[in-house]
N, C-alpha and C positions, 0 to 999 in steps of 0.2 A: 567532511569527516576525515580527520587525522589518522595515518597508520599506528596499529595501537590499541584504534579504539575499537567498540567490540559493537557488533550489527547483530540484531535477529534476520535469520535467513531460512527457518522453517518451524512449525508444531508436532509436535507426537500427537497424533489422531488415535494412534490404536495398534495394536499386537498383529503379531503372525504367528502362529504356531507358539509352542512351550519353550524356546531355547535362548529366550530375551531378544528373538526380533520384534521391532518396532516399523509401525506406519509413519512417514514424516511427510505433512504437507510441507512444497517448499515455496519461500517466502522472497527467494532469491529469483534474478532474472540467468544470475551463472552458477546453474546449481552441481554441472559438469566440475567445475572449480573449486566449491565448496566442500560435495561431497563427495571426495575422495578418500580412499582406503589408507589410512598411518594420517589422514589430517583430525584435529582436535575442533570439538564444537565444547561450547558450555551452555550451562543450564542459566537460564535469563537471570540476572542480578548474582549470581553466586559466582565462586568462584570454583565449583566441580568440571570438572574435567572430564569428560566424551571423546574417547579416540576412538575411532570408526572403523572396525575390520571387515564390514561389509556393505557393500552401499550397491545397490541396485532398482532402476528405473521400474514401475509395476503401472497397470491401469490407475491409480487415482493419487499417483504421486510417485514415492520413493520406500523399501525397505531397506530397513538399515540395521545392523549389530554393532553394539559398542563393547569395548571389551572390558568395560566397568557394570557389563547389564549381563550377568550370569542366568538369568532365566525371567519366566513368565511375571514371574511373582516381582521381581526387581521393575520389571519396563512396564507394568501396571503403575507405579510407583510416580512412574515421570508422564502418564496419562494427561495433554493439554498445553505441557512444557514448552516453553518457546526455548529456540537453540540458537546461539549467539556464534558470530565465529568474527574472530580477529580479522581488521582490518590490514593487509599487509602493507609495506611500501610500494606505491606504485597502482597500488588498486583503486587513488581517488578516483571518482568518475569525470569524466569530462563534462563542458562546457553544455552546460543547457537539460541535464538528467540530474534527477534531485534521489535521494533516500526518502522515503515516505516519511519519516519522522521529521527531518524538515520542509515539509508543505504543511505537515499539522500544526495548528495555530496559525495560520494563514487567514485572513480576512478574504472574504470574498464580496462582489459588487458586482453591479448590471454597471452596462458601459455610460450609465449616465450618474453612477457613483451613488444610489440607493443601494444601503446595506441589504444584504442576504443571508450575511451570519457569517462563521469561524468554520475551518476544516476542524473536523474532530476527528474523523475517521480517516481509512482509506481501502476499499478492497477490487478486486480484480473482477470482472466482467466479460468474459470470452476475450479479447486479447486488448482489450481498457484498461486503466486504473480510472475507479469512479470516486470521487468525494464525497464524504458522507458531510453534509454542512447542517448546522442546525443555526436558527438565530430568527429574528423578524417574520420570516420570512416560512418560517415553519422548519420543518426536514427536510431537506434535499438531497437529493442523489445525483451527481454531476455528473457527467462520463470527461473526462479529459481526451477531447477531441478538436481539431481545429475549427469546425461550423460553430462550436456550443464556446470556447474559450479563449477570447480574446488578446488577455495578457496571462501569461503564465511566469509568473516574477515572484516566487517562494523566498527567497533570501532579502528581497525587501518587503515580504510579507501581505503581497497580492496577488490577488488573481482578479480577472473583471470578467465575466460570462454575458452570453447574448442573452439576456432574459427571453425575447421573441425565439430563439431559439428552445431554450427549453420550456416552451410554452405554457411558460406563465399566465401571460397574459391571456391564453385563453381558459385556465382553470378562473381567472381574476371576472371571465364575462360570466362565466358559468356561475358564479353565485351572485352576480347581478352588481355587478362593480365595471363600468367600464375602463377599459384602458385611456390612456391620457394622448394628448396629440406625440407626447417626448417620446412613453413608451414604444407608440407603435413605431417609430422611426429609429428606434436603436440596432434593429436590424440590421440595418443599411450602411453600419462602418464596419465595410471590408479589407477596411487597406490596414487593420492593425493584427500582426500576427503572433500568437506565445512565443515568450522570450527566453 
């Protein structure tokens, strides 16, 4: 992601009090950074403008006042909103951490190259990002972990998971399907680590 461009980094959940404080889940891993007091968020796809005069940590996230949101009746209005903020110079991320937008549309595979399906999703898990994968293979919920994710290669649009890891193969005995000699030894390539 180029500086410039513009990232979702939190949702409006919900109100505090009558005075246009808002609830913002945040979507960011640097939300110390993002949300800060005189910086500008926008409202996802538009081009409105959210300058932040009050930003503060609470139990199930963040409250926040913008100085565009005069009361209750206004920050009802942006109920669900997702909040974008400008990419600065300097803020690429480094070598081997992706934006979740690009791992979505990611193919994913067991290490023997049997499809599993596309990332469509992606959300947070106690301190995970888990893959929500749909395809062949049914729904999935990945946890991006090193036991369960082999290759982790988003920019060339893979991923390869231990299927014995997320045991598959033993939902695959439970309905009376045995595993194959290849499956059950897919396990056993330790030596390949996410890239």
């Amino acid at each position: 992601m180029s500086a410039g461009s513009r990232l979702v980094v939190g949702q409006i959940r919900g109100f505090h009090g009558l005075a246009g404080t808002v609830r913002v889940e945040s979507l960011t891993d640097r939300p110390e950074d993002r949300f800060v007091v005189g910086r500008s968020l926008f409202v996802e796809g538009e081009e409105r403008e959210l300058t932040i005069v009050a930003a503060d940590r609470d139990t199930v996230g963040w409250r926040m006042r913008f100085a565009e949101v005069a009361d209750r009746t206004a920050a009802e209005l942006l109920r669900d909103v997702y909040l974008e903020a400008v990419v600065e110079p300097g803020e690429e991320l480094p070598r081997g951490e992706y934006y979740w937008h690009d791992v979505i549309g990611s193919k994913v595979t067991d290490v023997d190259g049997a499809a599993l399906g596309e990332v469509v999703d992606i959300y947070r898990a106690g301190g995970a990002e888990v893959l929500l994968v749909r395809g062949p293979a049914g729904e999935l919920d990945i946890p991006v972990v090193r036991s369960i994710v082999r290759i982790f290669a988003p920019k060339r649009g893979e991923i390869v998971v231990d299927r014995a890891a997320l045991g598959l193969d033993e939902y695959a005995a439970a309905d009376g399907a045995e595993p194959d000699d290849d499956d059950e030894a897919a396990g056993h390539d330790a030596g390949v680590d996410p890239a």
